[in-house]
C-alpha distance (Angstrom), angle and dihedral (degrees) to the residues before:
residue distance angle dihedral
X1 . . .
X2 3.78 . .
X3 3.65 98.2 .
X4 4.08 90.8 46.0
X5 3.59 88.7 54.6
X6 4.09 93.1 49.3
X7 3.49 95.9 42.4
X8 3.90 112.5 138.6
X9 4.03 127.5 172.2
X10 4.14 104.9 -112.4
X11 3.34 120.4 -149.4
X12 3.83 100.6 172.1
X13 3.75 119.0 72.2
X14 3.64 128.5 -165.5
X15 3.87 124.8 -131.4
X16 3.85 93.5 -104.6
X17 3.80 108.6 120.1
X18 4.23 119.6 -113.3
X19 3.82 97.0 -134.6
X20 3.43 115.2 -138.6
X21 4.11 89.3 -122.9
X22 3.30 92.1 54.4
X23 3.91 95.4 47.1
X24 4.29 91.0 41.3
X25 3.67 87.7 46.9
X26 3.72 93.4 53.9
X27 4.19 99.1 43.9
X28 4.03 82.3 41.9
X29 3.72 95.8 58.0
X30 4.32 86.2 38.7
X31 3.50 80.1 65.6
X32 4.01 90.8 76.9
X33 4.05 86.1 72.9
X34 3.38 128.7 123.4
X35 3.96 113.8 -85.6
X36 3.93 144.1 174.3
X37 3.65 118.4 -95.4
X38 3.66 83.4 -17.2
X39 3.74 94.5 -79.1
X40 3.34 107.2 132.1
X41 4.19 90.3 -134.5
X42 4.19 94.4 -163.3
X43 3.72 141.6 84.8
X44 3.51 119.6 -170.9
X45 4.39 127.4 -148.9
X46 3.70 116.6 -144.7
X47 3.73 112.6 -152.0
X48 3.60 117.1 -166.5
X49 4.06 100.6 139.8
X50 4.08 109.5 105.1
X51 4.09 92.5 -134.8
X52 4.04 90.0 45.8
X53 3.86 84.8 51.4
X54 3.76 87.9 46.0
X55 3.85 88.6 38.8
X56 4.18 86.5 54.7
X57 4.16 99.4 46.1
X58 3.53 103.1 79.7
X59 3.83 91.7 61.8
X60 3.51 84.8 53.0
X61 3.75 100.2 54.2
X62 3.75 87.4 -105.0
X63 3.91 92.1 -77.2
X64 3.93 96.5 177.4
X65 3.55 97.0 -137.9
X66 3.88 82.6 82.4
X67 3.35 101.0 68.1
X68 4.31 90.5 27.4
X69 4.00 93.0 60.5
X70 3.28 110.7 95.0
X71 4.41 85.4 -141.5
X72 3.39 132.2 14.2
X73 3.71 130.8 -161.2
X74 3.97 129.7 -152.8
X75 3.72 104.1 -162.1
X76 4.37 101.0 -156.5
X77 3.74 128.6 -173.4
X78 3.56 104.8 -122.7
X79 3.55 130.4 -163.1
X80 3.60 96.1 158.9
X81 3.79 93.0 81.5
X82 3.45 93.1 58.5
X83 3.76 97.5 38.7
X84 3.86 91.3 54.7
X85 3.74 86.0 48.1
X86 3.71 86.7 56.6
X87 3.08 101.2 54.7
X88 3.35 97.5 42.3
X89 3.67 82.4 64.7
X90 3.28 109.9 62.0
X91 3.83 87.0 -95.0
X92 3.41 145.7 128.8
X93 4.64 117.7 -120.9
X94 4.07 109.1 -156.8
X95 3.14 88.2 179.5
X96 4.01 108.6 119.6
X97 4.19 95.7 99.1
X98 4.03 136.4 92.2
X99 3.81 90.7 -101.5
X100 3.38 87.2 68.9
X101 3.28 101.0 44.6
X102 3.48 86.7 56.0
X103 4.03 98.9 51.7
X104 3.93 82.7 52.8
X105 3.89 98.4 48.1
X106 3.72 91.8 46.1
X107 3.99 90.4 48.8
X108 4.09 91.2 40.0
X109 3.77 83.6 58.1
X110 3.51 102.2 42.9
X111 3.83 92.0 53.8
X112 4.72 87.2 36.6
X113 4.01 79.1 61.4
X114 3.60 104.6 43.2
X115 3.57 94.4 51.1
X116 3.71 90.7 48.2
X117 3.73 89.8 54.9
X118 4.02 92.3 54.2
X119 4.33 93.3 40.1
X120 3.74 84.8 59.9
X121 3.95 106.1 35.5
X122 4.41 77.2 51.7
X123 3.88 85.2 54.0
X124 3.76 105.6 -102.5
X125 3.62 129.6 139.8
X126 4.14 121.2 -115.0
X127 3.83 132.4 -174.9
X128 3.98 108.2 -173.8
X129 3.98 111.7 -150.8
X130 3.47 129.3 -135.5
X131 3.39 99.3 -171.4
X132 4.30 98.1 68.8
X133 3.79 91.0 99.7
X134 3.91 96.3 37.4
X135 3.59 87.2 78.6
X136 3.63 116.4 17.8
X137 3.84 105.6 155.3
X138 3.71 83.7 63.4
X139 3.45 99.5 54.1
X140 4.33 92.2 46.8
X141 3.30 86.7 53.9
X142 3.83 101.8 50.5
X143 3.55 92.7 42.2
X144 4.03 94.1 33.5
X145 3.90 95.4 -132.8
X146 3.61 111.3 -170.2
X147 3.67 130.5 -136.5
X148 3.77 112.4 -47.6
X149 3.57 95.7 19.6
X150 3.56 122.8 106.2
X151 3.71 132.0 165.5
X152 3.94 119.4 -109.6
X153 3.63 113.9 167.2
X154 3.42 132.3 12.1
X155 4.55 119.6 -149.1
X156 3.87 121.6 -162.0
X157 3.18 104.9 -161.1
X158 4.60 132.3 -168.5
X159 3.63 146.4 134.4
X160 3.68 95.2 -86.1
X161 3.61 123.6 -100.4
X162 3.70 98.5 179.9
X163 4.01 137.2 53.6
X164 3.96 101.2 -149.2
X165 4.33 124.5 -173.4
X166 3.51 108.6 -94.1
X167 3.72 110.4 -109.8
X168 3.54 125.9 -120.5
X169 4.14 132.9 -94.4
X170 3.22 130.0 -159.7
X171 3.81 120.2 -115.0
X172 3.66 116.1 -78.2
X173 4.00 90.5 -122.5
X174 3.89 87.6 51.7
X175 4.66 81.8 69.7
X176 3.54 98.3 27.7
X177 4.12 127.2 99.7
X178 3.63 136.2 -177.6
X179 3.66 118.7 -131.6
X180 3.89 96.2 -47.8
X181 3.81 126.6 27.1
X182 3.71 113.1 -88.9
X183 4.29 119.3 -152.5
X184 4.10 116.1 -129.8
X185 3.58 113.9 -112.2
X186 3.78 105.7 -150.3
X187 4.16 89.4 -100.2
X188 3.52 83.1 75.2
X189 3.34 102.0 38.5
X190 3.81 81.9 62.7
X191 3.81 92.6 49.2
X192 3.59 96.9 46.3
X193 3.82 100.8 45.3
X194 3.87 99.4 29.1
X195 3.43 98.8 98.3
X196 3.99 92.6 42.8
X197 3.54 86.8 63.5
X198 3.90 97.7 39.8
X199 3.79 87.8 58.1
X200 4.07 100.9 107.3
X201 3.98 98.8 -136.5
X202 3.67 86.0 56.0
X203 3.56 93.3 46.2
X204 4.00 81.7 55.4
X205 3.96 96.4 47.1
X206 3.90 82.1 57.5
X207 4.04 91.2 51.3
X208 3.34 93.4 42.9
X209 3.98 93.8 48.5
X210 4.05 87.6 44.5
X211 3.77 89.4 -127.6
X212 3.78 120.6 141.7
X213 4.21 84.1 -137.3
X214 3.88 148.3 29.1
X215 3.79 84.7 -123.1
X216 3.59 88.1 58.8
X217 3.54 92.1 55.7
X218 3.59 97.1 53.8
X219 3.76 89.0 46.7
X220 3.29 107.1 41.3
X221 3.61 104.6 36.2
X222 3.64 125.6 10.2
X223 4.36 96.3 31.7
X224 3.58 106.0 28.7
X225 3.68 128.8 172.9
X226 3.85 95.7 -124.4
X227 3.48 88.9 46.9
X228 3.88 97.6 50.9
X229 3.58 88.7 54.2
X230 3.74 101.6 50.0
X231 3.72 79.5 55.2
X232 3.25 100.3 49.0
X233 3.55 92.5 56.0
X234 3.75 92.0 49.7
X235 3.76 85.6 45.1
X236 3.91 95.7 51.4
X237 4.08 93.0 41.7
X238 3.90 89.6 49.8
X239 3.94 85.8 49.9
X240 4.02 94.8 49.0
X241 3.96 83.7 43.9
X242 3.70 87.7 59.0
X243 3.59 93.9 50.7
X244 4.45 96.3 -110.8
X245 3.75 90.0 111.3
């Protein structure tokens, strides 16, 4: 509970050394998570080279905890394990379509989460990144993921070399639903996200952005519509590249 509750995204890393043992050990135990069909639907690239980092940090907006991590992880959904095991069987894979894709995202990110839950109650350092399905066809192409692989989340991962705020949540009630799902009237709106915006380095991102609100922020610059839908192409051409569409 205590290291849940101090969890923190680090983006400086130490010079310390992640052992392989200690990093195997970790994504071995991981592999106790919950999974469909028990399949275990994800593969996961370790990238400790400098040029593969340098290789990778384009597709993640150059973010220099890429290439400052001493390892990063890609965590994929992969089907192509299992379809290779199928037919190795004397069976028969139908597994090129979106629901698929799906069942193998959801278990990729089940097991991305577990692990990051044991790297940091063992001590370790983790920056989660958004940005892994902003630009996917990047990403195959560095890592050269097959057919029915396709990269979900990507894990920096150190000794940590920096002691960051914790950032904040929203209250529980603000996620949670009784029996059915129940819509936000704008009273709790205000409830929910009134203390969000009270918070004074938010109240200085919105200065800083010359917005009137955090919304605005969000909206306007870092999650934009035209933005989203460039991506979403790139997303869905990556995805019918990769054989889930």
């Amino acid at each position: 509970m205590n290291t849940i509750c101090n969890r923190r995204s680090i983006r400086k890393y130490s010079e310390k050394d992640v052992t392989n043992d200690t990093l195997y050990q970790l994504l071995e135990l991981a592999e106790r998570t919950q999974t469909m069909g028990n399949l275990q639907l994800y593969s996961v690239v370790i990238t400790r080279d400098k040029e593969m980092k340098q290789k990778l940090a384009p597709a993640h907006f150059n973010q220099p905890m890429v290439t400052g991590a001493p390892v990063v992880l890609t965590f994929c959904a992969d089907f192509r394990r299992t379809s290779d095991w199928a037919e190795n069987r004397n069976a028969h894979p139908g597994y090129e379509n979106f629901l698929s894709f799906i069942n193998a995202a959801s278990d990729t990110l089940l097991y991305c989460q577990t692990f990051c839950n044991l790297a940091e109650e063992a001590g370790l350092g983790l920056c989660y990144l958004g940005t892994t399905v902003y630009m996917p066809k990047a990403i195959i192409e560095t890592l050269q993921l097959p057919r029915l692989v396709f990269p979900i989340a990507t894990i920096t991962v150190g000794w940590p070399d920096e002691n960051p705020p914790l950032s904040d949540r929203l209250p529980l009630k603000a996620i949670i639903h009784q029996e059915t799902y129940q819509c936000y009237t704008p009273e709790m709106i205000d409830e929910f996200y009134g203390a969000k915006e009270a918070l004074e380095e938010n109240k200085h991102f919105v200065e800083i952005n010359h917005k009137e609100t955090l919304a605005q922020v969000f909206t306007d610059i870092r999650y934009t519509q035209k933005d989203n839908e460039i991506m979403s192409e790139g997303l869905i051409a990556a995805l019918k590249q990769q054989g889930f569409l």
